[in-house]
C-alpha beads as a LAMMPS data file, in Angstrom:
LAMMPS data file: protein, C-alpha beads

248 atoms
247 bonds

1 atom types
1 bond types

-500.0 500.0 xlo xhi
-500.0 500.0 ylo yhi
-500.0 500.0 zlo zhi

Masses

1 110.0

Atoms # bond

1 1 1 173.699 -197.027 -262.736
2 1 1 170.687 -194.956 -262.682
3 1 1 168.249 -195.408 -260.199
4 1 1 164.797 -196.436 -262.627
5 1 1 167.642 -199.091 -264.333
6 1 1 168.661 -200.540 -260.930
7 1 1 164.864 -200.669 -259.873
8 1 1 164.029 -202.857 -263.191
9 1 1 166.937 -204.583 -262.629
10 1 1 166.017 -205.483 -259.242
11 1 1 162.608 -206.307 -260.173
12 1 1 163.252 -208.700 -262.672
13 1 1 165.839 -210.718 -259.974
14 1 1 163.064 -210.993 -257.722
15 1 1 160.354 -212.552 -260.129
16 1 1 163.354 -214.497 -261.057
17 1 1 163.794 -215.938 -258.196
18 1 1 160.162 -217.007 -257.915
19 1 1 159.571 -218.629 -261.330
20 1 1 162.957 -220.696 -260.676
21 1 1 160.987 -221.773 -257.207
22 1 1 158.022 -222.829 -258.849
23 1 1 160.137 -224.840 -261.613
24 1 1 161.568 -226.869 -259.519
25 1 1 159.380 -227.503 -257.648
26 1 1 156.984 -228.290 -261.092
27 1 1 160.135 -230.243 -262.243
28 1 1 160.217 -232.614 -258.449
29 1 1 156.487 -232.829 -258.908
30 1 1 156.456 -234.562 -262.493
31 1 1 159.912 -236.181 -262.709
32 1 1 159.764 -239.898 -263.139
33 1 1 155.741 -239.945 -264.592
34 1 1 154.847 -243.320 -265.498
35 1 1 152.352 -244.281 -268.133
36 1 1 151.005 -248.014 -269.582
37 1 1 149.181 -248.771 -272.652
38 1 1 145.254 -249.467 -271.788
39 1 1 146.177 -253.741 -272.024
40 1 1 149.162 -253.148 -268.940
41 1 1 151.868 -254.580 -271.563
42 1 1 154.140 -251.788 -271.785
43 1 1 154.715 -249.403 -268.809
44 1 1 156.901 -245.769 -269.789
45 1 1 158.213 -243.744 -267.281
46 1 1 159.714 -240.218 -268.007
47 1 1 162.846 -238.701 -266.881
48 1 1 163.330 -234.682 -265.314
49 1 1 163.587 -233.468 -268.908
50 1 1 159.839 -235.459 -270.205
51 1 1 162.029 -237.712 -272.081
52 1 1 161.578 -241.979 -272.064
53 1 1 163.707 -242.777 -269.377
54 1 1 162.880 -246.889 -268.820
55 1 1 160.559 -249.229 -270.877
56 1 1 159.447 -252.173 -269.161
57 1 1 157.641 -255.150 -271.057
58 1 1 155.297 -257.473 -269.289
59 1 1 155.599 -261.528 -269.683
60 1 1 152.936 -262.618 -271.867
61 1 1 152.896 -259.293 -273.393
62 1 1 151.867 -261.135 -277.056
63 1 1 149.040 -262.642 -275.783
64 1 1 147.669 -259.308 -274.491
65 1 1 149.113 -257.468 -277.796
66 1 1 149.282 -259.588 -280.196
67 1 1 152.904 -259.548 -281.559
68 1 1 152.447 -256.536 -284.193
69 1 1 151.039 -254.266 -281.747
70 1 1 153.400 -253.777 -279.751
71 1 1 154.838 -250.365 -281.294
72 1 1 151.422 -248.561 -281.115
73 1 1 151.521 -250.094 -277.072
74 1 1 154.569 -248.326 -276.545
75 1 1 153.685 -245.078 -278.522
76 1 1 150.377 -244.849 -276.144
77 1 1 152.324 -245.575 -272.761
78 1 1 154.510 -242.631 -273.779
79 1 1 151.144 -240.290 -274.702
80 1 1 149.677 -241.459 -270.746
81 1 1 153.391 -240.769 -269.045
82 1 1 153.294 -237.148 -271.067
83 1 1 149.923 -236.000 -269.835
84 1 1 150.349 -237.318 -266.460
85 1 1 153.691 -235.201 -266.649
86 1 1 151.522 -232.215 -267.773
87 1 1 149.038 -232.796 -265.515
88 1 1 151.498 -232.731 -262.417
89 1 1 152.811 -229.367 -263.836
90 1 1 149.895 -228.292 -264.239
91 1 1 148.790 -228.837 -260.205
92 1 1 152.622 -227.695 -259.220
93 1 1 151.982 -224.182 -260.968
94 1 1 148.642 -223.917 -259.986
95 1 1 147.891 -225.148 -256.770
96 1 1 150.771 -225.592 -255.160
97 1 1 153.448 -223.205 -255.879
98 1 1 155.783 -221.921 -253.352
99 1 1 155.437 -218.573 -251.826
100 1 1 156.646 -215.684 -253.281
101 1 1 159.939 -215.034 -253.083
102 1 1 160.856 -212.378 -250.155
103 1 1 161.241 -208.762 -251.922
104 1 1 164.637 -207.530 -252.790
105 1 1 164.852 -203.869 -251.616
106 1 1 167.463 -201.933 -253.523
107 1 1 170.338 -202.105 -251.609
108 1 1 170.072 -205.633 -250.563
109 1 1 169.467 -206.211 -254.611
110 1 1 173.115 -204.794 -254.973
111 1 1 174.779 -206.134 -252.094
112 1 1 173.809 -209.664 -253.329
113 1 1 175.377 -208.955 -256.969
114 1 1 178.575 -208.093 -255.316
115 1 1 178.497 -211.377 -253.004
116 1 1 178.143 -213.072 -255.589
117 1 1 180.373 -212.144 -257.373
118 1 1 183.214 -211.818 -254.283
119 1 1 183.054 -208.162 -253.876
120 1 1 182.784 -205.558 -251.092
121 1 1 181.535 -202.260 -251.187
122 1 1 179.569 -199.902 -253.325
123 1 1 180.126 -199.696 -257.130
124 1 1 182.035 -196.420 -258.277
125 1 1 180.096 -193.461 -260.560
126 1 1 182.615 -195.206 -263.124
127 1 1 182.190 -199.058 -262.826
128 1 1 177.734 -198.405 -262.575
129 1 1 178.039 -196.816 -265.704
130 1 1 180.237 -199.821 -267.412
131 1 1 178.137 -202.244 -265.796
132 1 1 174.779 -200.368 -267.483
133 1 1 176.421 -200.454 -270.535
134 1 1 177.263 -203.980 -270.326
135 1 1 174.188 -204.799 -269.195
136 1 1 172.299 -203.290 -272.637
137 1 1 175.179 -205.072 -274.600
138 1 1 174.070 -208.421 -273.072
139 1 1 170.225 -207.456 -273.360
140 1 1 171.216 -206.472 -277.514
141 1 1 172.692 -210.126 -277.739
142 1 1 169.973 -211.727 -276.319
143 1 1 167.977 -210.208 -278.709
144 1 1 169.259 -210.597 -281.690
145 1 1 169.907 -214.087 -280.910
146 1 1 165.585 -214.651 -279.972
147 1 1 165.163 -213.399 -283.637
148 1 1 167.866 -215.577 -284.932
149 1 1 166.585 -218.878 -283.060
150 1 1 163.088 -218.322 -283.557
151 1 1 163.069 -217.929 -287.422
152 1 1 164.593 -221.448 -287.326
153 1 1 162.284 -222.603 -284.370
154 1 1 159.747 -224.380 -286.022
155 1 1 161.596 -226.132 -288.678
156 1 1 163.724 -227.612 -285.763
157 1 1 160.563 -228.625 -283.530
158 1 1 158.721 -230.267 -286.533
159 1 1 161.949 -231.702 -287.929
160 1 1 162.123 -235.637 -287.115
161 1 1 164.927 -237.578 -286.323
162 1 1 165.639 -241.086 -285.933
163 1 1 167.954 -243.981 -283.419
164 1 1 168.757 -247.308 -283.707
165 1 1 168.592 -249.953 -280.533
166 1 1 172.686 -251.213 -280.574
167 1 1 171.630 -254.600 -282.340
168 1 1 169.612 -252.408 -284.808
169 1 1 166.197 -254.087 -283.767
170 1 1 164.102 -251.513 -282.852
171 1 1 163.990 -248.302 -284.110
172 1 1 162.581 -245.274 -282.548
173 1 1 161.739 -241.805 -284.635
174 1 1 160.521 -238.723 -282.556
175 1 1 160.744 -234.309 -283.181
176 1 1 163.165 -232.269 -282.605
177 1 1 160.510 -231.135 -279.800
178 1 1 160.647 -234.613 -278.315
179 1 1 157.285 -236.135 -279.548
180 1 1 157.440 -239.751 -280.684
181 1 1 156.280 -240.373 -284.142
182 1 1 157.195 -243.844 -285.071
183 1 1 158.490 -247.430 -283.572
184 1 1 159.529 -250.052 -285.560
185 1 1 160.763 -253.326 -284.724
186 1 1 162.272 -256.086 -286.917
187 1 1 159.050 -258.618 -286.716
188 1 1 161.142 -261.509 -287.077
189 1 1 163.431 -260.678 -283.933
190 1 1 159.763 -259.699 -282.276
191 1 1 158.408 -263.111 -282.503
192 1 1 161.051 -264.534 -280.398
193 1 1 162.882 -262.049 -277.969
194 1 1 162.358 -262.040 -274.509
195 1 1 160.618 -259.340 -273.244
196 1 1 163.672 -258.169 -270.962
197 1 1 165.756 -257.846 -273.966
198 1 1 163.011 -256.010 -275.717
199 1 1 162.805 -253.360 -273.319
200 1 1 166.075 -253.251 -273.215
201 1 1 166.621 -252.262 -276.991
202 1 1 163.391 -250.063 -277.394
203 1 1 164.676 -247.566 -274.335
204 1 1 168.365 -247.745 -276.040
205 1 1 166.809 -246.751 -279.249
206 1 1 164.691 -244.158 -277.759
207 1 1 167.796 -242.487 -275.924
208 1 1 169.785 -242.639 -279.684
209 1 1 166.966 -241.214 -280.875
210 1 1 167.044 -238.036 -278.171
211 1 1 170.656 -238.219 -279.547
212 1 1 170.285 -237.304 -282.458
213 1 1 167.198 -234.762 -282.083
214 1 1 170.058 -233.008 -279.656
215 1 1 172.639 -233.130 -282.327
216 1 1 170.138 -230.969 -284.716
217 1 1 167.536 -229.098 -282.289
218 1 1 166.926 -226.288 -280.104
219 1 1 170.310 -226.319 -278.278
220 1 1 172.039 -226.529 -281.308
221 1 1 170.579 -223.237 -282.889
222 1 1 170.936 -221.308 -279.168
223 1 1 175.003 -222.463 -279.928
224 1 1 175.096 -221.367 -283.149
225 1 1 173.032 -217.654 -282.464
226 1 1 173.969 -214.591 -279.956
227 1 1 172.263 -216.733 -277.792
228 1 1 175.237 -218.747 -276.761
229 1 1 177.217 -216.116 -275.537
230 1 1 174.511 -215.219 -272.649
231 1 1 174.046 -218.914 -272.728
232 1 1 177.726 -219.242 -271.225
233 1 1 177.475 -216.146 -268.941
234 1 1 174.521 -217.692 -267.225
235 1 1 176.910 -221.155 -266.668
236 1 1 179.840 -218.982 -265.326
237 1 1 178.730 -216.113 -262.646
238 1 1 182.217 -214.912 -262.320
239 1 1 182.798 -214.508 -265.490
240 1 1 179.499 -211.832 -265.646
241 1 1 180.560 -210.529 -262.372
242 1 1 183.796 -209.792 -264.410
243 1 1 182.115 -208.253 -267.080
244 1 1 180.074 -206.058 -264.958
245 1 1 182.939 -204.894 -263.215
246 1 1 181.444 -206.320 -259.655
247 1 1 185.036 -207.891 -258.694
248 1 1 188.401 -207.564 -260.165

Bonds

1 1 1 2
2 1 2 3
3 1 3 4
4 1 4 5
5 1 5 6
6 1 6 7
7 1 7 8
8 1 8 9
9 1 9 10
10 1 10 11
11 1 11 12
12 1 12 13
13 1 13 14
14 1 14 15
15 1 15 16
16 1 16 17
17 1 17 18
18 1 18 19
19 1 19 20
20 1 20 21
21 1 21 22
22 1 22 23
23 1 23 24
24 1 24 25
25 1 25 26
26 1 26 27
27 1 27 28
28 1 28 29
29 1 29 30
30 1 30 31
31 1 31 32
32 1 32 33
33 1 33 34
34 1 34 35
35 1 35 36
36 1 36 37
37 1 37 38
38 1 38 39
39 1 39 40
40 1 40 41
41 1 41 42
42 1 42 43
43 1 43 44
44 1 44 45
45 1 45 46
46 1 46 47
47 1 47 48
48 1 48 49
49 1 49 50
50 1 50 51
51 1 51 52
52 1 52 53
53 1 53 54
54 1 54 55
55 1 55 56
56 1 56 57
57 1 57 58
58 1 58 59
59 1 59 60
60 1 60 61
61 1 61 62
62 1 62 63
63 1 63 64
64 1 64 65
65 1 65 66
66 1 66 67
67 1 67 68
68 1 68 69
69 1 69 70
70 1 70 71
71 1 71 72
72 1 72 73
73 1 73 74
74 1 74 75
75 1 75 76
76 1 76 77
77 1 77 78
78 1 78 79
79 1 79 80
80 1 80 81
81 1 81 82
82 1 82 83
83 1 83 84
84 1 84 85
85 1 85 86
86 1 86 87
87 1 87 88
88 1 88 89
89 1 89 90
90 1 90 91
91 1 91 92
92 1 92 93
93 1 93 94
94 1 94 95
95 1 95 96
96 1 96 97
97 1 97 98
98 1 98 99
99 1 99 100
100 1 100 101
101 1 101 102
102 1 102 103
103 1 103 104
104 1 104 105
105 1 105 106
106 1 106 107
107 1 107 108
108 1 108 109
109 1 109 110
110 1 110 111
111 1 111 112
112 1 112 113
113 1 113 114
114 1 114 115
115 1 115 116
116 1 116 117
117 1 117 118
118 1 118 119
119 1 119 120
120 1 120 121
121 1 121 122
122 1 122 123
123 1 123 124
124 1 124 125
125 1 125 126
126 1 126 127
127 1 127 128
128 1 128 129
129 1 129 130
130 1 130 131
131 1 131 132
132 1 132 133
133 1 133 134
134 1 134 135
135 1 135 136
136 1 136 137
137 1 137 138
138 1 138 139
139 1 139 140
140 1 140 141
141 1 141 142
142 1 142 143
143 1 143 144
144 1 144 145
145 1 145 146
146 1 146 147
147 1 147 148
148 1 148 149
149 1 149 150
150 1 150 151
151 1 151 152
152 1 152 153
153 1 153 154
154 1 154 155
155 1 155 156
156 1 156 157
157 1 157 158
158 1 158 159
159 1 159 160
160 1 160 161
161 1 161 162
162 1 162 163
163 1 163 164
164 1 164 165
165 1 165 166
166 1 166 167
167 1 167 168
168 1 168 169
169 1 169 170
170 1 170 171
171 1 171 172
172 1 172 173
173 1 173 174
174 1 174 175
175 1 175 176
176 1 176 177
177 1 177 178
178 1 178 179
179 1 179 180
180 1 180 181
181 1 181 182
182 1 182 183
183 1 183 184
184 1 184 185
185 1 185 186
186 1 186 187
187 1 187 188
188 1 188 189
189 1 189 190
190 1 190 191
191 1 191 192
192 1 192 193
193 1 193 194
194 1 194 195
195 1 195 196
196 1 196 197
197 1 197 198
198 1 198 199
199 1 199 200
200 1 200 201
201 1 201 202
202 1 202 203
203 1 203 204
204 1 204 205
205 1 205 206
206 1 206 207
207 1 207 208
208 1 208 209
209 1 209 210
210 1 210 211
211 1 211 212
212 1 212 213
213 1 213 214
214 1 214 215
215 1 215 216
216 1 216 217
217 1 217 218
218 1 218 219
219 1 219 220
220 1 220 221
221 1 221 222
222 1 222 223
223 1 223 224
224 1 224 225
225 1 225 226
226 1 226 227
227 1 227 228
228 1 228 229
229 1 229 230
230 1 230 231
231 1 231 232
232 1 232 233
233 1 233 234
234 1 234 235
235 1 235 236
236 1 236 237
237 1 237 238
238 1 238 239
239 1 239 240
240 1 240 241
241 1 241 242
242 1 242 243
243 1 243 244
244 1 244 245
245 1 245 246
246 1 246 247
247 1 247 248
């Protein structure tokens, strides 16, 4: 592999390593943000991936609400959680990121490829130049597989998709990108359920409703594009140490 290649190569591991720093430690920062309408009926929190984790309903939540309010409640606890969850990425990337990364030099750049990947030793004239080529091949995949995923990108975000609670109570409609559009709750059930139960149903319907924005989003079109296949090299380092000839 030629020198200039390795260099990039190199380079790219070690700002790498530094954005995965600061994402988890964004991702720690903002995990489980909690957010509550403006009357304190409703109270959201989020999970790691921004998603409604838990819904909790107040006692008396009617007469704060009224009893056909309480969707919009719910909608605007989920708006507070999200910014809150912004905001706390926000302060994790810009204030309080971890350090850099230590620098890589070359050799130690190498030496860690072939740990990882179980090997000893310095990679033949032979296997640097099959590793290079692999290496573009990969690059050419991923792409082709960009192009592919973001033609579809924005029909997928803006698509919307909808779950039912398991007693088909409340419903919950959000994006493919995650954003909640619509609540809807059988009004006759409303008048009478206890508010346990109603949290209860609203957080199952919100995690059908993830369901089946999953079934039809993002991850679906990386599966379906060029994507995938450095999607699954990324899951299995052996299998890319394999491929770039690092171990046997």
């Amino acid at each position: 592999m030629t020198d200039d290649r390795l260099e990039h190569l190199r380079v790219l591991a070690e700002r790498g390593e530094t954005l995965a720093a600061q994402a988890r430690a964004a991702g720690q920062r903002a995990s489980g943000a909690t957010g509550a309408d403006p009357a304190g009926a409703v109270t959201v929190t989020l999970d790691e991936q921004g998603r409604v984790g838990e819904v909790t309903v107040v006692p008396g939540w009617r007469r704060r609400l009224g009893s056909l309010a309480l969707d919009e409640a719910v909608i605007e606890a989920v708006r507070v959680a999200t910014r809150r969850r912004f905001e706390a990425w926000g302060d994790a990337w810009a204030g309080d990121a971890p350090a850099t990364a230590p620098a890589l030099d070359r050799d130690d750049f190498t030496r860690r490829l072939q740990a990882a990947a179980g090997g000893s030793g310095p990679l033949s004239a032979e296997d640097s130049r099959a590793a290079l080529r692999e290496l573009l091949t990969l690059a050419e995949s991923i792409e082709q597989g960009l192009d592919q995923v973001s033609g579809a990108l924005s029909g997928a975000l803006a698509a919307t998709h909808t779950g039912r609670s398991p007693d088909r109570k409340v419903r919950v409609t959000v994006t493919g990108g995650g954003d909640v559009t619509a609540i809807a709750y059988d009004r006759q059930w409303l008048l009478q359920a206890h508010e346990i139960n109603v949290a209860r149903q609203t957080t199952a319907a919100f995690r059908a409703a993830y369901a089946e924005a999953d079934r039809h989003g993002v991850r679906e079109l990386i599966a379906e594009s060029r994507l995938s296949e450095a999607q699954q090299l990324a899951q299995d380092p052996l299998g890319l140490a394999r491929r770039l000839r690092l171990t046997d």
